[in-house]
C-alpha positions in Angstrom: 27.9 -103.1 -13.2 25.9 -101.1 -15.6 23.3 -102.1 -17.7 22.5 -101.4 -21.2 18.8 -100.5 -22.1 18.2 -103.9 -23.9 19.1 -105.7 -20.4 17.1 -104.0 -18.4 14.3 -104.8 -20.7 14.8 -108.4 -20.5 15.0 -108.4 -16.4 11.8 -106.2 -16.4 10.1 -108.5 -19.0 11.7 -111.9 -16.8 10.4 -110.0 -13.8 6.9 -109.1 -14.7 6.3 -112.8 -15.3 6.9 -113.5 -11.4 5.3 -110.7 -9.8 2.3 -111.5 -11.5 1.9 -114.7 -9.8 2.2 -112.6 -6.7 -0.9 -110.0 -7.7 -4.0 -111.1 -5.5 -7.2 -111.3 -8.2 -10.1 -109.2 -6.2 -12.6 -112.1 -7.4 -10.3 -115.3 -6.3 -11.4 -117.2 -3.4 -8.7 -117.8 -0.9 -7.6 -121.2 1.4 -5.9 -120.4 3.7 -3.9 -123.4 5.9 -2.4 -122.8 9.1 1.3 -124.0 9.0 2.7 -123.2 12.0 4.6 -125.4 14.1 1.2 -127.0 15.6 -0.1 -127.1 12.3 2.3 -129.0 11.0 2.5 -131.0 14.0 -1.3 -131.6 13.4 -0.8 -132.9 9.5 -1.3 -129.6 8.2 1.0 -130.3 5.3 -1.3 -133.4 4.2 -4.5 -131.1 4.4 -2.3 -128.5 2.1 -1.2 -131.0 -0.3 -5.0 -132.6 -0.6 -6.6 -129.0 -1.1 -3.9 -128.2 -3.7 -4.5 -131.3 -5.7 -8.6 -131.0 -5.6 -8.0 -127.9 -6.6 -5.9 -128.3 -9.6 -7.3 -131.3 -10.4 -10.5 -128.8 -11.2 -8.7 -126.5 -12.7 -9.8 -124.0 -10.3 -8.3 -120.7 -11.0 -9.7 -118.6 -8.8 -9.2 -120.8 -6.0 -6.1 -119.4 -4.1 -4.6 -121.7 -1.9 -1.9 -120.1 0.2 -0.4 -121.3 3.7 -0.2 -119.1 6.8 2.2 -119.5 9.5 0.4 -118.3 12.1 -1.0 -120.5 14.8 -4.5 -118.4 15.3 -5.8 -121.6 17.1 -3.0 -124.2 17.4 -5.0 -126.7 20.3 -7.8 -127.0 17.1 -5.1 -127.3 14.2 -4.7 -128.2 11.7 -7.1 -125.3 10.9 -8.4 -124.2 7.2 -10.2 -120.5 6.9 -11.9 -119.6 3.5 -11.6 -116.3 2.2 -14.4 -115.1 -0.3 -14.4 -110.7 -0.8 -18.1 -110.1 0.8 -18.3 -112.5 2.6 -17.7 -113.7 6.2 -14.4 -115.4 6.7 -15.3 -119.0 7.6 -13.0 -121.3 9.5 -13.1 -125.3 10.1 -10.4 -126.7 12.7 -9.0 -130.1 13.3 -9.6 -130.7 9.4 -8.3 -134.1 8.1 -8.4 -135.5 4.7 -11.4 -136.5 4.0 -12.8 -132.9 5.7 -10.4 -131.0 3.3 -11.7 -133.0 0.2 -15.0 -131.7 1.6 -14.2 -128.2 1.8 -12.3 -128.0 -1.7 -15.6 -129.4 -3.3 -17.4 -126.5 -1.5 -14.8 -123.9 -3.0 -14.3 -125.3 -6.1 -18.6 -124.7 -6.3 -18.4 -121.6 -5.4 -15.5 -120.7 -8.0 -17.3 -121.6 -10.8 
């Protein structure tokens, strides 16, 4: 079905707003989780939900916390890498909660 000009406006405008969230920022800091199947098996999903909540309870905008389903090093999951442009990726493994509370203080420092 064709659209007028007017439509087409609004779906760009409507659009715009989503892709944004998608745009990586060159300064952000990135947390990466490991949520493959051993991952998950591991309690990755616990570690996710702790880093996400120290991290927003901070207000920490250039933190980027985003989950990758690859299983890099599945015998050592669940496994957290950090991200900083520069800098040398650093990775923890068999991370619990109190290690991930840890290692959000660490980014949220850096971040600010």
């Amino acid at each position: 079905m064709a659209k007028s000009t007017t439509e087409l406006q609004e779906m760009r405008e409507q659009m715009a707003g989503q892709m944004s969230l998608r745009v990586e920022d060159k300064n952000a800091i990135r947390v990466v989780v490991g949520m493959g199947t051993c991952g998950i098996a591991a309690g990755a999903r616990d570690i996710m939900r702790v880093i996400v909540d120290e991290v927003g309870a901070h207000n920490a905008t250039h933190v980027k916390v985003i989950m990758d389903g690859n299983n890099k090093d599945a015998e050592n999951a669940p496994v957290v890498e950090i991200h900083v442009l520069g800098k040398d990726t650093v990775t923890y493994t068999k991370v619990d909660a109190a290690k991930a509370k840890q290692i959000a203080a660490e980014v949220i420092g850096e971040a600010k």
